[in-house]
N, C-alpha and C positions, 0 to 999 in steps of 0.2 A: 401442375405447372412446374418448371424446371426452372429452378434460381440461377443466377447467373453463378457462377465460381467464383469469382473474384469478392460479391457481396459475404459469402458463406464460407470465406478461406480460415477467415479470423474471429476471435471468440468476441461477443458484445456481453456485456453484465447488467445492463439497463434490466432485460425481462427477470432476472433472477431477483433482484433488486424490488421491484415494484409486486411480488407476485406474494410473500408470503410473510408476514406482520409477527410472525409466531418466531420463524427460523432464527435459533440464535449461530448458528453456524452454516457455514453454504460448505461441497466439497465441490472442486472443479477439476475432474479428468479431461487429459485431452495429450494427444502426442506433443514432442517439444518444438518449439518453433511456432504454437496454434496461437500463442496472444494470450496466452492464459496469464501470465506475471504483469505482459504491460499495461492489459486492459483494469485488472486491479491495482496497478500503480496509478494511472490515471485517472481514476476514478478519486482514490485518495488524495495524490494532488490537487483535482478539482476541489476538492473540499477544503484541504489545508488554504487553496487561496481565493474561493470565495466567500467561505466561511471559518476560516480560523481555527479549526479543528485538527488537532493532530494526532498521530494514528501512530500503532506500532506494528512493528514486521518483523515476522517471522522464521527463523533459518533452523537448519538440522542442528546443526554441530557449531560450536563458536570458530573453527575455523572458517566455514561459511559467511559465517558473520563478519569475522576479520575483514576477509577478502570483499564486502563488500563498503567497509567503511575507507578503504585506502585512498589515498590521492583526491581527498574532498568528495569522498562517496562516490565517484565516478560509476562504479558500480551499480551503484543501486538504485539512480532515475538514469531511465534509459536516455541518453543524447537526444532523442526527439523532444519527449515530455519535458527534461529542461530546456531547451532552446521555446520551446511555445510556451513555458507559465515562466519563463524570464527568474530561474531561481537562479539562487547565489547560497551554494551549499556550501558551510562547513562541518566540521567533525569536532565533539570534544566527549571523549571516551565510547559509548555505546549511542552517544545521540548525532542528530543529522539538526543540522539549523541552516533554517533558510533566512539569508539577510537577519542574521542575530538572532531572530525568532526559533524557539524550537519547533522543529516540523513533526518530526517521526524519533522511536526507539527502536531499534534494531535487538533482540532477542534470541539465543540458541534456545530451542529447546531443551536441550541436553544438560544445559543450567537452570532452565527455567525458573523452578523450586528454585533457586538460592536468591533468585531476584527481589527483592523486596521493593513495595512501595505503594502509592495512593495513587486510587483510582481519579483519574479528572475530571467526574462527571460524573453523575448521579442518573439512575437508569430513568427518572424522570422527565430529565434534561434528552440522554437521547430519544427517548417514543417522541419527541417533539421535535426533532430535526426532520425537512424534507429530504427523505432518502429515497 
């Protein structure tokens, strides 16, 4: 049976998600432009506001980084994702807060090692989140 195109243009993360209990890392190849970043930003925002959960993300290089915290993160939730979960981003150093809450940390890897700090969550706590 031949899928439609338009169903199969763009990456879903639900099946990866729900398929293996074990994986503590997922990798996702795919050309640019496939939905690879937005569909795991939405995903993370869905959680940040139906569950209160905040996430951190990932970049190469702290200029990466930079560029994506400017101008109230504009960057780094795509215009869609915010117009549908109604956020109200600001910046204050390397974090993202939404409506004064903090949402996300943004990270270089290239710093990583120097980052210091405590974990928010106990791996107990996560095996018991519907993911």
């Amino acid at each position: 049976m031949i899928q439609n195109a338009k169903e199969s243009e763009f990456y879903g993360i639900r099946s990866i998600l729900g398929n293996a209990n074990w994986a503590m890392f997922y990798i996702i190849l795919g050309a640019r432009e496939a939905g690879k970043s937005y569909a795991i930003m939405e995903y993370f925002v869905k959680q940040w506001k139906t569950k209160g959960i905040p996430f951190t993300w990932l970049r190469l290089n702290e200029a990466s980084m930079k560029k994506m915290l400017v101008n109230k993160a504009e960057k780094f939730v795509d215009p869609d994702i915010a117009r549908r979960y109604d956020l109200k981003l600001t910046v204050k150093g390397n974090n993202v807060y939404d409506d004064g809450k903090k949402m996300a940390t943004i990270l270089a890897l290239s710093t990583f090692a120097n980052d210091k700090g405590v974990a928010l969550f106990s791996k107990d706590f996560l095996d018991k989140q519907d993911m």
